[in-house]
Structure formats: structure tokens, C-alpha cells
N, C-alpha and C positions, 0 to 999 in steps of 0.2 A: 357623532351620532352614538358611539360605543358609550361615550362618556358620558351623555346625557341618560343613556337606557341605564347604566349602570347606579349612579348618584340620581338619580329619582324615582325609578319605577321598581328594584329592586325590592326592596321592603315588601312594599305589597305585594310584589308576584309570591314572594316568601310565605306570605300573609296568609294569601289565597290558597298556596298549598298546603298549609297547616290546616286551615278550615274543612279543605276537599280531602285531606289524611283523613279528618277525624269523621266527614259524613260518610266515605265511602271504604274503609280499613274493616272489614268483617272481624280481626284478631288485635283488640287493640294490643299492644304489647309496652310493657316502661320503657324498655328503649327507647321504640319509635321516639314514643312522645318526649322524652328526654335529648334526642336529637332533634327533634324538630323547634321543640323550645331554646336548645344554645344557640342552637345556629340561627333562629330568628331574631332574639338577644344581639349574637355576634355583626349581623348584619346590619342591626338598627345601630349598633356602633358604628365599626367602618364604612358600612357602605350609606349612609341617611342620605332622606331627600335633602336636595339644596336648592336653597330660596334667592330668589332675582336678588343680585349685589352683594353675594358673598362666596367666595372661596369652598373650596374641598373640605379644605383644615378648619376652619373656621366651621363648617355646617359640622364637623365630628365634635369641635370643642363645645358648640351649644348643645347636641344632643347627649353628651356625656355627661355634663353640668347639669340639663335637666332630668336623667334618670340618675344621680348622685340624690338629689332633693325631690324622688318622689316616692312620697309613700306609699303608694300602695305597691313598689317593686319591691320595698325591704319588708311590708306586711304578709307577700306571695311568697318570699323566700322564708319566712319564720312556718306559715301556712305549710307550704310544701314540703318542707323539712318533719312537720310534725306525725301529715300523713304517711311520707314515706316510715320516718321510725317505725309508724304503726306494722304499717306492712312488713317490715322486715325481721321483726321482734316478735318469731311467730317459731313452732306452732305452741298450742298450748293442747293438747290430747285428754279426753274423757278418761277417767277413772275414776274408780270405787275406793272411797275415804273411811277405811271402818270406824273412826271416832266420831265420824259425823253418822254413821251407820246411811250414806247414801253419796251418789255418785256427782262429781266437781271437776271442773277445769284444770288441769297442774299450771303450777304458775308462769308465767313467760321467761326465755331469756335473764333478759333484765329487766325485774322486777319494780323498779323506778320511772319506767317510759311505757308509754302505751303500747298495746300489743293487739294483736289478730288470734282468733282462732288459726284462719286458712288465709292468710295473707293476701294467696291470688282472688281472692272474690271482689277484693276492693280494685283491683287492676282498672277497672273501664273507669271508677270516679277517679281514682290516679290521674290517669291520663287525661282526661277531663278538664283536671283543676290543673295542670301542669301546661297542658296546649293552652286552656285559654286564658290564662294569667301572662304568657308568656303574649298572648296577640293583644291583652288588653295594654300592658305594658309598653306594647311597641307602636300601639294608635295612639297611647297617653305622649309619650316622647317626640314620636318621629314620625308621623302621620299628618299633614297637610288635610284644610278641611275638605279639598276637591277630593282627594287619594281616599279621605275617611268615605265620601260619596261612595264613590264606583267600590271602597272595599263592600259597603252593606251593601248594592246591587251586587257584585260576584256572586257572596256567600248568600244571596238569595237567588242564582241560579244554579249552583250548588245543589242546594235541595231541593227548587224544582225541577230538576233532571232526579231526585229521587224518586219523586211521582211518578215519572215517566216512565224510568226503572220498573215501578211495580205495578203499572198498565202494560209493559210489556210481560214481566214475570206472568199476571194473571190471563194473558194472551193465551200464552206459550205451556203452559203448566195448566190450566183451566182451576187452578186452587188462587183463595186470597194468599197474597204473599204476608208472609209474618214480621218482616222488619227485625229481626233478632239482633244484627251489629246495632240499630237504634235503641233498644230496649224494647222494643214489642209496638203494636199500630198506637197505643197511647204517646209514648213516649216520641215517637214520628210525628205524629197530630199535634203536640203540643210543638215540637220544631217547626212545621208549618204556619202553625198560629203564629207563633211569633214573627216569624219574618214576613209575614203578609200583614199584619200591621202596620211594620218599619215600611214596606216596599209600601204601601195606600200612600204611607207619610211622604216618603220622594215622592210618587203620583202625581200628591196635591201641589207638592212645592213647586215641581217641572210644570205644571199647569198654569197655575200663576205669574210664575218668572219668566214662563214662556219660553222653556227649554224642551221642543218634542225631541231631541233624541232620548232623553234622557226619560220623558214622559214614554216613550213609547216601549223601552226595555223593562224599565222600571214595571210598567204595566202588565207585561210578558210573564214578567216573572213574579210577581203576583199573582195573577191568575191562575200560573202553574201550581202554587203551594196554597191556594184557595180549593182549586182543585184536588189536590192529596188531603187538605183536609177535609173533606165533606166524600169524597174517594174512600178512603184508607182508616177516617177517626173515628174516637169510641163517640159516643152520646153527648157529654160535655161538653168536648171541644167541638163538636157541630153544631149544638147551641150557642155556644163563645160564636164562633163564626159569623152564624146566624144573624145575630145581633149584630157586629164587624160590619158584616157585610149589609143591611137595613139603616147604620149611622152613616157608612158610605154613603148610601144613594142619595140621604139629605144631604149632605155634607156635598155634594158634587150638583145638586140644581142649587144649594145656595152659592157654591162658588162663579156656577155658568154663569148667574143675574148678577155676580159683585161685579165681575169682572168685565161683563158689556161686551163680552164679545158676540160677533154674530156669523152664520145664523144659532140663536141660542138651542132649535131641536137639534140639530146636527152636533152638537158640543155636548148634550145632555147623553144622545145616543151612545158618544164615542167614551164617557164616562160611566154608564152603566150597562152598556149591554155586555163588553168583558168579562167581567165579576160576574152577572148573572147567569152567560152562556156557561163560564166556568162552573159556579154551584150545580146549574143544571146538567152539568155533562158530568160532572161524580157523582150524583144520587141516581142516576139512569144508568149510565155505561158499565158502571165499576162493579163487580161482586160487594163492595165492602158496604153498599148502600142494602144491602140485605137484612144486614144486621139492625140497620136502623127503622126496619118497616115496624118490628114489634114497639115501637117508641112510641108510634102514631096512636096508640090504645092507648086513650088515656084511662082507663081502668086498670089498669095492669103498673103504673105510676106507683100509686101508692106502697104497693107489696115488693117493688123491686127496690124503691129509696129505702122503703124499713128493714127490709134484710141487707142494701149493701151500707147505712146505717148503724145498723145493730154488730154487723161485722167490724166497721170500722174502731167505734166504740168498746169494743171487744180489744182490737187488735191495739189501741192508744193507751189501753188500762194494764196490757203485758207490758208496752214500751216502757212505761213509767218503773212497772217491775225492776226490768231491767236493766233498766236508768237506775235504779237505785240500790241494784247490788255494786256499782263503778261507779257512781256519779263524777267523779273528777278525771279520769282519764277515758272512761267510755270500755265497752265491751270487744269493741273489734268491728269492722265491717260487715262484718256474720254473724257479729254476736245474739243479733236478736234472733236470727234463722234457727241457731243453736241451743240458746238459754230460753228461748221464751216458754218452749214445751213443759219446762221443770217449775212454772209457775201456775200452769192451768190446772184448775177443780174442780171438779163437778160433773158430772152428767154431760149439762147443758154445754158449757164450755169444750169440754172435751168434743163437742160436736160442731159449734162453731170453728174449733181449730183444724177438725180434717176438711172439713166442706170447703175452708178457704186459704187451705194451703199454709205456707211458711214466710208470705210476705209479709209486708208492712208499710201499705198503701198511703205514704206521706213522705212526703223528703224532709221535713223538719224532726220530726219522731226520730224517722232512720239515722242522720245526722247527729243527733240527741244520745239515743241510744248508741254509736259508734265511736263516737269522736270524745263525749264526756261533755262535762262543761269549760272544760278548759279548753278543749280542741275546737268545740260549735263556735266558741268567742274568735278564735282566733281565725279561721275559716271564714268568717262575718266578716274579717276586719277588712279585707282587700274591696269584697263587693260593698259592703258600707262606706267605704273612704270616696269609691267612685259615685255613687249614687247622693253621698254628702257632700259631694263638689256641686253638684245640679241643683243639691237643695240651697249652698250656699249663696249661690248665682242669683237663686228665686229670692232669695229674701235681698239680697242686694237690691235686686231691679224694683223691687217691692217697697224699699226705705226709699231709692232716688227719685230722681226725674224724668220721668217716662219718655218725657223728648228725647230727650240723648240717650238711648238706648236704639239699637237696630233689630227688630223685629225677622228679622230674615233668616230663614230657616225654621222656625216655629213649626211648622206643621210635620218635619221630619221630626223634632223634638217629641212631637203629640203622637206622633202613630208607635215612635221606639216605648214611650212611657205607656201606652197602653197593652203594647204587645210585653212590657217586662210584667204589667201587673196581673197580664192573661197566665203567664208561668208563673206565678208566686199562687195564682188561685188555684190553677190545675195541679199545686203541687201539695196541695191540702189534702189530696185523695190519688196521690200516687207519685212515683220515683223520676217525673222527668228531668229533674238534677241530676241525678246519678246518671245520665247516659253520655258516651263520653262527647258527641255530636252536639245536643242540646244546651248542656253545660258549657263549651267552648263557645258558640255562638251567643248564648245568653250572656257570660262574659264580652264580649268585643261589641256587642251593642252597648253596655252598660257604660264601659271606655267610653265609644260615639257620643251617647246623648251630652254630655258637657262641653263638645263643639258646637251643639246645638239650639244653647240657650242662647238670651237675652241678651250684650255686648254692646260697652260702650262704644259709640259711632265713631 
């Protein structure tokens, strides 16, 4: 029994603690994350799962063999290595240049590798891109497709026990809780979206294959992060939802009638009134449903899109600034926080820049402006290698013979690929990349979805 716990379920339990480090750690720290990434590595070595009709030695020799030949382990390590320099090749300090007759950055360290103003500001996408490269890696290797199952069910109970977290907070404290170790209630909402996506996709799957236990946690836990989002999310992501949750409800009477089972009201019920009681029990119960009553005016629409519009357009026109004082190594992790003030003129400008503070409401811009173009490319190349596997798969199944292909699992595939394209959209107008929860998790679904395509039978 030792033996069995130890050569199969290890990984994951590792897995799952790296996940619950990074939703529920208020302080990330590079340590942590640097420890929890070897040691997850280290495990998916010695200790891997083993498969019916092979040996100990034998499961270590195959999973070593395939993380030698996988690329996106050696793309995470060039990756990781870059950001770390950045951070480390710091500070650079404000000062008055009298030939320039005005005030500049001194140069970093060493002058030939990227650098940071304030090194620690980059610390939560650190961590971030370090835990979750390090779980994407270890689903890509050593990961069984049951094991990849129950890993996206945990890391969606995970977060919704976050929900929970802040129905108690706003209990107890009578204030909405602020999510601050997430990045703020956006950057939570977007984590919730996502994983209630993936968790619909088990749903459907457990529904069809006719797995209730599986259907019925799966569901739990779904609902619980339907509920933080529509609880706890900005405007957005409760429109996303919104919609999520209305393709749901078709999507579960056409499955009731494919599938003939009966009685078909009592299957329809058990399919939608979950989700619904959910939506419904965050827009009533929670403080955060407050925020959303102004939304219901639709007159008030117009003047709020064109002022956070006109901001953002504001804020994408310094990025470029400052994207092109560095363009090939990037500014720093702060560097737009820092430099962008020194490009604003005007009146007008100078008014948009206090009213909307010192961020920079995009995770592509932000990355852009940090990283350079040589770091944004390289950053890309881990999550492109994974997401270029799925794509490769699709045009495989697309050139063959449909017969011979197995269909099974698709609808996991269809909930993960819509929840990854809910954060690529949400991240158009804000930083949920950068948080170090969101990022991990966004990573280790991305690993998943290529167990989840199309395979020959």
C-alpha cells in the first residue's frame, strides 16, 4: 500500500500543493516558489506514476527520457532564467544628468542583461511563471490522463474554497474583501472564470460517460467559483460569465434529449438549477453584487466605456513610449510605473495620468514594456509550444480519418479552451497574468488541454 501511495499519487499530491501555495500564500516569496518548483521536478523524477506492467526503474527511465525531449522544459528554463537576471540586475536609482539638463535612470549592474528598477515588484509574476511552468511540466511528463482529471477538479476546489474564504471575510468584517494576495477582485474573477469553464467541461464529460461521482464534485466545484465570480467580479467578468452560464443551459437540454435518458425534467433540473441557484446566491447575498446595480443603467454605459476607453488609450500610447526608450531588453517590471510619468504633456494628459493612477490595465503592454522584445518572445515560447501541441493535434484529426479517431474527452477539451480564451480576453484590460495564483493555474490547464484532444483509437 506504501508503495502504491508513494509511485502513483505522489506527484499530484505535490501538484496540488504547489497550486494551494500559490492561491492561498498572501507573501509570495522566490524561495517558496523556487522550492516548490525543484522539489516538484525532483519528484516527477524519482518518484513518477507507474503504469500496469512496468517496474519502478523502468517508470523513472521513461519519465526522464521524456522530460530530456521536451520542449517546453528547456523553453521554461531559458524563460526563467531571463526573468530571474531581470530581477536580480537591479537597482537602477533616479538622478539629475546635467548634459541631458534633466533627470534619468543610472545604468544597471551589468549593463548587457536586463534589469529592474525595484527588482521586488516583479516577485508575484516570478513566482507565477516559476510554480506554474514547473506543474505544467510535470502534467506534460508524468501525469496520467485520470491523475490530469482529479488534478483540474482539486485546483478547482482550491479556489472555490477562495469564495468561501471571502463570504466568510465579508461575514465577519461586514467590508467586501479585497483579494490583495490575488491581485485585487479582478484578477480573482478572472481565476474563477477560468476554472468554471474547465470544471462545465468535466460536468459535460461525467454526464455523458455517465460518471456521477465525478459529475457531482465536478459540479460543487463549479458552482462554488460561479459563485465568486458573480459574488466578488468586476463587470466583465460577470458579463463573460453571464454568457458561460446562458450556453450552459443550451448546452445541458441538448445534451438531456441526446442522451435519452429519463425522466428527461428531472435531468434538466439537476443540470441547471446549480449554476442558476449559484448566479443567484452572488448577486443577492454578497456585498460585491453592489457594485454591479450601477451597470443596470443603461445610460450611464456609454460615459463609463468612454472614460475607461479613453484611459486605456492614454495608458497603451505611454506603453509604446516606453517600449521604445528599451525595446530589446525591456524597462524592468516597474518600469512603466516609473518612466511613464517622464513622457506625459499637456494639460489634458497630465489629468488623465492622476485620475488613473500608475498602472497599466493590459498584461500584453505590461509584458511588452518589462520584458523587451526579446524577453516577451521568449516568455511566449513555453505557453506557445503547449497550446501548439493542441493546435497540431487539430489539424492532424482534420487531414485523417475521422473514424479512427476517439472523440472522448472533447468536451473537457471545449470548456479548458474557452476558459483559456476568457483570460487572454480579460487580459486586454487588465493584469490577471501577472498574479501569481492565476498564472500558475492558467499554465497547468494549458499542459491539460493536449490530453484532451482528438487520439488515434
Amino acid at each position: 500500500m506504501i508503495r502504491i501511495l508513494l509511485t502513483k499519487y505522489w506527484v499530484l499530491a505535490h501538484l496540488l500543493v504547489t497550486a494551494g501555495t500559490l492561491c492561498f500564500n498572501p507573501t509570495p516569496s522566490v524561495g517558496l516558489a523556487l522550492w516548490c518548483a525543484s522539489s516538484l521536478l525532483l519528484m516527477v523524477l524519482c518518484l513518477p506514476p507507474v503504469f500496469r506492467g512496468e517496474s519502478f526503474w523502468i517508470a523513472r527511465q521513461r519519465v526522464a527520457s521524456v522530460m530530456r525531449g521536451d520542449a517546453v522544459l528547456w523553453m521554461s528554463v531559458v524563460a526563467v532564467s531571463y526573468v530571474g537576471i531581470q530581477l536580480l540586475n537591479e537597482p537602477r536609482v533616479l538622478e539629475y544628468a546635467p548634459e541631458l539638463k534633466r533627470w534619468v535612470f543610472s545604468p544597471p549592474p551589468l549593463s548587457l542583461f536586463p534589469s529592474s528598477i525595484n527588482g521586488s515588484s516583479g516577485v508575484p509574476f516570478f513566482v507565477g511563471l516559476v510554480s506554474g511552468l514547473a506543474m505544467a511540466v510535470a502534467v506534460r511528463c508524468a501525469l496520467p490522463r485520470k491523475q490530469r482529471l482529479v488534478a483540474l477538479v482539486g485546483v478547482a476546489a482550491l479556489t472555490g474554497l477562495l469564495a468561501l474564504f471571502g463570504v466568510l471575510q465579508s461575514f465577519f468584517t461586514g467590508a467586501l474583501p479585497t483579494f490583495a494576495w490575488l491581485g485585487g477582485p479582478y484578477d480573482a474573477g478572472t481565476l474563477w472564470l477560468l476554472v468554471s469553464c474547465v470544471s462545465l467541461g468535466i460536468v459535460g464529460e461525467a454526464f455523458l460517460e455517465a460518471h456521477p461521482r465525478t459529475l457531482i464534485v465536478a459540479f460543487s466545484v463549479a458552482c462554488l467559483n460561479l459563485f465568486g465570480v458573480f459574488a466578488f467580479g468586476a463587470a466583465l467578468l460577470v458579463s463573460l460569465a453571464t454568457v458561460l452560464v446562458v450556453a450552459w443551459c443550451f448546452f445541458a437540454l441538448i445534451a438531456v434529449r441526446a442522451s435519452g435518458r429519463h425522466p428527461r425534467f428531472v435531468w434538466r433540473c439537476v443540470l441547471l438549477l446549480p449554476p442558476l441557484f449559484a448566479v443567484g446566491l452572488g448577486l443577492i447575498l454578497c456585498p460585491g453584487a453592489e457594485t454591479l446595480r450601477p451597470a443596470l443603467h443603461l445610460s450611464q454605459w456609454g460615459e463609463a466605456l468612454g472614460q475607461f476607453w479613453a484611459q486605456w488609450c492614454f495608458r497603451a500610447s505611454l506603453a509604446m513610449d516606453v517600449f521604445g526608450s528599451n525595446p530589446m531588453l525591456g524597462a524592468g517590471p516597474d518600469g512603466f510605473e516609473q518612466s511613464a510619468r517622464f513622457f506625459v504633456k499637456g494639460s489634458l494628459s497630465w489629468s488623465y495620468w492622476k485620475s488613473g493612477g500608475s498602472a497599466l490595465p493590459c498584461d500584453f503592454l505590461h509584458l511588452l514594456t518589462a520584458c523587451g522584445m526579446m524577453g516577451t518572445l521568449l516568455l511566449l515560447l513555453p505557453g506557445g509550444a503547449m497550446l501548439g501541441r493542441c493546435l497540431m493535434r487539430w489539424v492532424e484529426y482534420r487531414q485523417s480519418n475521422h473514424r479512427h479517431y476517439s472523440l472522448r474527452y472533447i468536451f473537457i477539451f471545449v470548456g479548458s479552451f474557452i476558459g483559456v480564451v476568457c483570460v487572454l480576453l480579460t487580459s486586454l484590460f487588465g493584469t490577471p497574468l501577472h498574479s501569481p495564483a492565476t498564472l500558475g493555474v492558467f499554465l497547468l490547464i494549458c499542459a491539460c488541454m493536449g490530453g484532451w484532444m482528438p487520439r488515434p483509437r
